[in-house]
C-alpha positions, 0 to 999 in steps of 0.5 A: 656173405660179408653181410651175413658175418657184420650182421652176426658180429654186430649181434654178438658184439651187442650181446656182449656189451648188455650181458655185462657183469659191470654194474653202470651208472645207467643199469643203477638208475634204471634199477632204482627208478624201477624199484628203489623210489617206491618208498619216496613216492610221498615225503613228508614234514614231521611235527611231534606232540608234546607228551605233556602239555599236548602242544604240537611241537616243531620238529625239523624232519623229512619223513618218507615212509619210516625213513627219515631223510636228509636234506640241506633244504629242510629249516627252508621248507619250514620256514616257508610253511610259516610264511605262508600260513600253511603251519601256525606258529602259535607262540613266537617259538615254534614250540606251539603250532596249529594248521591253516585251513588249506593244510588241515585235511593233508595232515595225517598222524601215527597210530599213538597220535604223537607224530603229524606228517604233512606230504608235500613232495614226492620222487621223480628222478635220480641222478647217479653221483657215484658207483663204490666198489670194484667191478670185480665184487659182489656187493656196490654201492651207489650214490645218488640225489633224488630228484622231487616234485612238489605235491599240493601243499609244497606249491600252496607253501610257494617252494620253488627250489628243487628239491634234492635228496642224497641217497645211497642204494646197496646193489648185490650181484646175481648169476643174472645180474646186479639187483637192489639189495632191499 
């Protein structure tokens, strides 16, 4: 009989605790690598051409999807695709770039042509850094860095560091639980 009430305080006690309203560090990730990342699962560097000469031009952005990310790492990404050879720098300026032969067939374009998009990371973890709001409200919002691998291109630039993205994620709060708030 003493059996029976510890198995069932156990369940109850294990019920409570999964069934609860807080929204922890670990149902934030869970929920983010289940869905949040989709829109991370190719990072890339931007470049723009110039409207008037048709020179393609530097341009310091980490791209993912129509999202521009930022980052402490990015002048060092570029920096590191010059070295390699990856992007030439046709100009000593930066203002008059071109493509290595093994970064041609990953350069992609916009529709008009004005943008280049070279993926060379894409997400795989998430570090939560911080929960904002009290336990009590509807809607939080959670801090966290992104955690990438490099594609191809990154590994064929040399990059070796991790890369580490901030990002924030806004949660609501349903009758069954917390959901990203997209």
């Amino acid at each position: 009989m003493k059996t029976l009430h510890l198995v069932l305080l156990l369940t109850v006690s294990t019920l409570l605790i999964s069934c609860s309203d807080n929204l922890s560090r670990s149902k934030a990730r869970k929920a983010i690598l289940d869905s949040g990342l989709k829109d991370m699962q190719e990072i890339s560097i931007s470049f723009k051409r110039n409207y008037y000469n048709g020179s393609v031009e530097y341009e310091r952005g980490l791209w993912s999807g129509n999202k521009q990310l930022l980052c402490d790492n990015t002048s060092k990404i570029f920096d590191q695709l010059y070295k390699s050879g990856l992007v030439i720098d046709n100009d000593g300026k930066r203002k008059n770039n071109s493509w290595g032969e093994k970064v041609q067939s990953y350069v992609r374009t916009d529709v008009a042509g004005f943008w280049y998009f070279i993926p060379i990371a894409k997400a795989i973890d998430v570090e939560i850094s911080g929960i904002e709001g009290a336990d009590t409200d509807k809607y939080r919002r959670v801090e966290c860095i992104v955690i990438c691998e490099w594609n191809d291109v990154g590994k064929m630039a040399g990059l070796d560091f991790v890369l580490k993205i901030p990002r924030k994620f806004d949660f609501k709060k349903y009758d069954d639980g917390w959901r990203l708030d997209q």
